[in-house]
KEMAR-428852 format. One record per residue (C-alpha): x negated, y, z negated. Coordinates in steps of 0.2 Angstrom, whole numbers, padded with zeros to 4 digits, always signed. Each point is the difference from the previous one (the first is absolute). Example, Ala and Ser with C-alpha at 12.3 -4.5 7.8 and 13.67 -1.06 7.14 Angstrom:
<mardrens>
-0062-0022-0039
-0006+0017+0003
</mardrens>
This chain:
<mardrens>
-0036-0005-0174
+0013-0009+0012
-0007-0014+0009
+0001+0004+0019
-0005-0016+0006
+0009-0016+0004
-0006-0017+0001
-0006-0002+0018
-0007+0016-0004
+0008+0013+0011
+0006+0018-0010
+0017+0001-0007
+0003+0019+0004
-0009+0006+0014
-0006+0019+0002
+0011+0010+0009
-0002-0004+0020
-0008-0017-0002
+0009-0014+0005
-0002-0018+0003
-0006-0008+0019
+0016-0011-0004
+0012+0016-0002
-0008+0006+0015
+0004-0014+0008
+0017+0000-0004
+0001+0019+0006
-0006-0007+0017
+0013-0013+0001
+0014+0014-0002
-0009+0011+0015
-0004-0012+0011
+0016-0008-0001
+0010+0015-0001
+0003+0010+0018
-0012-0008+0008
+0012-0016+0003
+0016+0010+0001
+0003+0011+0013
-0019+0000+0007
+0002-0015+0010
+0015+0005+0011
-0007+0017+0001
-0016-0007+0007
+0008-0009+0012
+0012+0011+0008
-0020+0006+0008
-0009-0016+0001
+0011-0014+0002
-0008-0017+0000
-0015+0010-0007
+0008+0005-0017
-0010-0015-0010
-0017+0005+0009
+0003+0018-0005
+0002-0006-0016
-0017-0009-0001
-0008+0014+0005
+0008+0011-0015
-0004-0014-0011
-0019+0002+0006
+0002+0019+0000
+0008-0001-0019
-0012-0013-0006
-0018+0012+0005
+0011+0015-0009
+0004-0010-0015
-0018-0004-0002
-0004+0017+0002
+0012+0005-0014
-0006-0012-0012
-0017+0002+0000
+0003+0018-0004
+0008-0008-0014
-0014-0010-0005
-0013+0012+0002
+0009+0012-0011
-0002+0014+0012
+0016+0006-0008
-0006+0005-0016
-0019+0003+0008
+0007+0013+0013
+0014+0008-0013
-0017+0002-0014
-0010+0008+0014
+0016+0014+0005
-0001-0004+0019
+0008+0012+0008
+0000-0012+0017
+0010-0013-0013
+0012+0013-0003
+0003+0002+0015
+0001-0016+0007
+0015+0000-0017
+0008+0011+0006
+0004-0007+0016
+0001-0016-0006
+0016+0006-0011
+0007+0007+0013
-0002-0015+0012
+0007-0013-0013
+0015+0012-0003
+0004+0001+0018
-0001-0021-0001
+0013-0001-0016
+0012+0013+0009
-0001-0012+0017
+0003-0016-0009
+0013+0007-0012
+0009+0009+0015
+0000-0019+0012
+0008-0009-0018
+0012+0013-0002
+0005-0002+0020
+0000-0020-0002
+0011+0000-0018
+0012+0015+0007
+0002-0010+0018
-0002-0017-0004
+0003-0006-0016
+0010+0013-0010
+0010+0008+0013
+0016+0008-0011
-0012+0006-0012
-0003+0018-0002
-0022+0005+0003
-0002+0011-0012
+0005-0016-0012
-0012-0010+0008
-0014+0013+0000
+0005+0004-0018
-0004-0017-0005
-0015-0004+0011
-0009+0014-0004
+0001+0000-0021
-0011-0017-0002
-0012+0005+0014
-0001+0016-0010
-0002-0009-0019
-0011-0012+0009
-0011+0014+0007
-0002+0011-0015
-0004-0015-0010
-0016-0004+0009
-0006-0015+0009
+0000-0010-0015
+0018-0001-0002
+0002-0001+0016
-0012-0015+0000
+0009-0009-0014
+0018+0001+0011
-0008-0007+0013
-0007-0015-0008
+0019-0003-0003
+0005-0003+0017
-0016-0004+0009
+0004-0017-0004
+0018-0001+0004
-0004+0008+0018
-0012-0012+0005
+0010-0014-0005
+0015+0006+0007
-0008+0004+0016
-0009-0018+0000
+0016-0008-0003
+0011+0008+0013
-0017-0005+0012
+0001-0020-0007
+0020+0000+0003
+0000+0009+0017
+0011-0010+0012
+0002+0009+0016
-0008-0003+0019
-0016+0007+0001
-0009+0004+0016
-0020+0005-0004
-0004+0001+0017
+0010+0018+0001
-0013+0007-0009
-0011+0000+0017
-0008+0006+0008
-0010+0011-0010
-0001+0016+0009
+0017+0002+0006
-0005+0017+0007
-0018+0005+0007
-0014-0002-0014
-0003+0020+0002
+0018+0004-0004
-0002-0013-0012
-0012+0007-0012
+0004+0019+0006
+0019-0002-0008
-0006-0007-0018
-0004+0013-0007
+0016+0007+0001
+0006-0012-0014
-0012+0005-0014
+0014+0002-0012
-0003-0017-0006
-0017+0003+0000
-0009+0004-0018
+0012-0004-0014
-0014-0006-0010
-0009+0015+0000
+0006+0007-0018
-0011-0014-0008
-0016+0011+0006
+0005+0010-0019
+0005-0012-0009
-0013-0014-0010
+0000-0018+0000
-0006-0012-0012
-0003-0017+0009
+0007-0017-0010
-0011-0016+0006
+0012-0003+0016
-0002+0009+0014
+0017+0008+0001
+0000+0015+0011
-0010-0010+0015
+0012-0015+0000
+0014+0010-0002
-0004+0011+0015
-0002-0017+0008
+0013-0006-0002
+0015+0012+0001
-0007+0006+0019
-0001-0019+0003
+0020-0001-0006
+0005+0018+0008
-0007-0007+0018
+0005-0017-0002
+0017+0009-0002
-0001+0009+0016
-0004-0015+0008
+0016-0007-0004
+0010+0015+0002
-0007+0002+0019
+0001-0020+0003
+0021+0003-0008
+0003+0015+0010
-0008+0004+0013
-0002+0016+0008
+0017+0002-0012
-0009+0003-0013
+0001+0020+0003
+0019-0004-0004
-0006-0005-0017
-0001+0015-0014
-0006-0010-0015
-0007-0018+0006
-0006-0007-0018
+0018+0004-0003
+0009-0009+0014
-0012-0014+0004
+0005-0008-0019
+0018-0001+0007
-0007-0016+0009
-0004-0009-0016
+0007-0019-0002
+0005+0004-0016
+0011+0012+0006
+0013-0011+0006
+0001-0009-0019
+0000+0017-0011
+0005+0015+0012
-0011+0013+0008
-0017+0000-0007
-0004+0020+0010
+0004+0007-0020
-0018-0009-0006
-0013+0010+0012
+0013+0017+0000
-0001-0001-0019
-0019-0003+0002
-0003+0014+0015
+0008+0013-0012
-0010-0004-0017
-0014-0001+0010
+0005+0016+0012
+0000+0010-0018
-0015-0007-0004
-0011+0006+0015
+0007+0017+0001
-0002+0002-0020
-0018-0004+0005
-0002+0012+0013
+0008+0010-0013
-0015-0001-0013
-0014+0000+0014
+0006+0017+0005
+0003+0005-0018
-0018-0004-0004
-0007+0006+0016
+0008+0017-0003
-0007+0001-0019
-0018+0000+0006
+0003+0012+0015
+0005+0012-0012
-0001-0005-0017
+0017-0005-0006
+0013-0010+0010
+0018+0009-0007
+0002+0009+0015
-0003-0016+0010
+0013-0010-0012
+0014+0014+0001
-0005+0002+0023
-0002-0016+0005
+0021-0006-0006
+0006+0015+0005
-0009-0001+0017
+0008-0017+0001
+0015+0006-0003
+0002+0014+0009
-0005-0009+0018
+0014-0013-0006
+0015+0015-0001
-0005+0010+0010
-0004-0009+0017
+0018-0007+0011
-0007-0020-0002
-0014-0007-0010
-0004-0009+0018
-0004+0014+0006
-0017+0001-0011
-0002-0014+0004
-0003+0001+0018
-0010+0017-0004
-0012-0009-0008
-0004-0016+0014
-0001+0014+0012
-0015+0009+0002
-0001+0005-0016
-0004-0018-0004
-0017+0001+0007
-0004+0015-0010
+0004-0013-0015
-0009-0012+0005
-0018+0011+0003
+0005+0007-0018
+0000-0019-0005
-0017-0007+0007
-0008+0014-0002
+0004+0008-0018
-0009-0017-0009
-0013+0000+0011
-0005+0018-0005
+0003-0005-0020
-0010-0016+0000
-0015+0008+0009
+0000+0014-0010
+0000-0010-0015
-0014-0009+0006
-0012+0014+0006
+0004+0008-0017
-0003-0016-0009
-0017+0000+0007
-0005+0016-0005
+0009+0001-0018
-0004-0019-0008
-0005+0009-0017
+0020+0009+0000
+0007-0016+0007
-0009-0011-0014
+0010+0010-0013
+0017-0002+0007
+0011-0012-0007
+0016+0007-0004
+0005-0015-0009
+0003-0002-0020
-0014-0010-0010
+0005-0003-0017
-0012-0001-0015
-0004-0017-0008
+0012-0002-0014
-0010+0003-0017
-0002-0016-0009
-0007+0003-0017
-0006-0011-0011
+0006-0002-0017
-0014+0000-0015
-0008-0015-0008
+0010-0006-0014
-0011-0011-0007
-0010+0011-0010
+0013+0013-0003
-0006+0006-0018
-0017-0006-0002
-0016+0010-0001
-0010+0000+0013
-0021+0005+0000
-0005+0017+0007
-0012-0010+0012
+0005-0018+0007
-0011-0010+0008
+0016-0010+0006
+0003+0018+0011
-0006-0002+0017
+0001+0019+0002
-0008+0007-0016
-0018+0006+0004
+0009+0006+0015
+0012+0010-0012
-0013+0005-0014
-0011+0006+0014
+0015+0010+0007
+0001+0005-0018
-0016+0006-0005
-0001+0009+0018
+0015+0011-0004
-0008+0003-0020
-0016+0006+0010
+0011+0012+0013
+0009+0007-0017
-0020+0006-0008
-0004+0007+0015
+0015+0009+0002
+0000+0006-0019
-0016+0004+0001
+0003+0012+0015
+0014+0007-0007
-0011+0005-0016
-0014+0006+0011
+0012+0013+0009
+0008+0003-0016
-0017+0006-0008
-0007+0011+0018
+0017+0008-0004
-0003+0005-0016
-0018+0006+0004
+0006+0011+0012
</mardrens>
């Protein structure tokens, strides 16, 4: 049999749906970096202003109670427990789940389509550039969220790097004190218009089906740490650089790497984070991908449909609507705070259902674990040479077991009479009769 452990004794090949807390963490990396530093910030602040980075804080707060949420679902495996149990409430709660995760890839994919088309790539065809977004995200998403994990751990690295770099080479006037006050508006309006950006709310939801085997780090928490501490630090700086002008501003971890230092030795440095925002644009959508793929499978049992809907919805909003902006804007306008209800509120539901059904079923819960345990290896030892050929006496007194065995023995002689004996009893009653 195939060994399936290494030396720090972690499994070679994981059962489908099981990943490592440090692949996780790299998946984290690519959604938190992703759209939530492009064209969030100067969205934000074409409503709040001065307020952008505090609005942010409170997302990160608001993000950080959802995650938890998410994850102890995870943890509990109220996946497998409520899937065992047929729940008809989980299948619900799937259902809508699918739905709402498609709705989120088809708003992201339609805002990178609108920056590539307008921005970047502006003599290029769409169809080209949806073409070639849409096949990895696809082959990413049918894959499952291990290989998705295992891209990510590719360029995880080379994002935080090349975000810290183009932070340590900044050279540019700075003035923090734009980022005050810290209600730019009445704290009413404040908190009543929040809401309406719940788009970027809940990308870490699809982790609620998926399970995750922990290494000795703690890598998901100190991830989670510290890419919100990056993404606001980065805000920070992008209100202190611009202003109120930051609403001018369609990708910021884009164009604040064009104040660099380096950049005046080697050239433009905006090529490292645009390489970086599109692996890991593909990355985050190719999960949203998966989580409605697996959400969709136990709604109904089998998650084809789901695969075949969820690119052709994608595409079909992309072609058919006049500008990708457009969906854009439908989706931060009143529609976003019907995103972010669905966003709170779908992994409260799923954790506390977990929980109250954990209580009541420990004996069903006990036997779950959907995870391959292999067989010791057979090790067989081979017979004693030494005496190979030699006679040896019917009853040793060097044999620890022999009165054991002769007693075994004379047991199964006596069980053999008895049953002879019966046999021959019967025998003779027939032939009386």
């Amino acid at each position: 049999m195939q060994n399936n452990t290494i030396n720090n004794r972690l499994r070679k090949n994981l059962p489908i749906n099981v990943i490592y807390n440090s692949q996780a963490a790299a998946i984290i990396v690519a959604g938190g970096f992703a759209f939530k530093l492009s064209a969030a910030p100067g969205i934000i602040c074409e409503t709040y202003g001065s307020s952008t980075l505090w609005i942010y804080l409170l997302f990160s707060l608001v993000d950080a109670l959802l995650a938890t949420l998410v994850f102890a679902f995870s943890r509990m495996k109220g996946d497998d427990l409520l899937v065992a149990l047929n729940c008809k409430f989980f299948k619900i709660c799937c259902l809508l789940s699918s739905v709402w995760l498609t709705m989120k890839l088809v708003f992201y994919f339609c805002y990178c389509m609108s920056y590539l088309t307008h921005e970047l790539f502006t003599g290029t065809q769409p169809f080209l550039i949806y073409g070639l977004f849409i096949l990895p995200i696809v082959y990413l998403g049918a894959k499952g969220t291990k290989t998705i994990a295992r891209t990510a751990e590719l360029f995880a690295l080379f994002a935080v790097f090349s975000i810290i770099a183009n932070l340590a080479f900044l050279d540019t006037n700075l003035d923090i004190g734009r980022n005050l006050p810290v209600f730019s508006m009445p704290p009413s309006e404040f908190f009543a218009k929040a809401p309406r950006f719940g788009l970027w709310i809940g990308d870490m939801f699809p982790f609620a089906f998926v399970r995750i085997k922990d290494k000795k780090l703690p890598y998901i928490t100190t991830t989670v740490a510290c890419v919100w501490t990056l993404v606001n630090a980065i805000v920070m700086l992008g209100i202190a650089l611009y202003g109120n002008a930051l609403k001018m501003v369609s990708d910021l971890l884009i164009h604040i790497a064009s104040f660099n230092q380096l950049s005046l030795e080697i050239g433009r440095m905006e090529w490292t984070n645009l390489f970086m925002i599109i692996a890991m644009s593909i990355i985050s959508m190719a999960f949203l991908y998966d989580g409605a793929n697996k959400t969709f499978q136990r709604a109904t049992g089998s998650a084809t449909a789901s695969k075949i809907l969820c690119p052709l919805a994608v595409l079909v909003t992309a072609f058919s609507v006049t500008s990708s902006q457009t969906v854009t804007d439908f989706a931060l306008g009143a529609f976003g705070y019907a995103l972010f209800l669905v966003a709170v509120i779908l992994p409260m539901l799923l954790t506390f259902t977990a929980a109250f059904f954990k209580q009541k079923y420990r004996h069903i819960l006990a036997c779950l674990d959907s995870e391959y345990i292999p067989y010791p290896k057979p090790n067989p030892t081979p017979p004693d040479s030494a005496n190979c050929g030699k006679l040896q006496p019917s009853f040793s007194a060097a044999s620890s077991s022999g009165s054991t065995s002769s007693s075994a023995a004379r047991f199964d002689i006596n069980n053999g009479i008895s049953d002879a004996n019966r046999d021959v009893s019967l025998n003779e009653k027939g032939g009386a009769r």
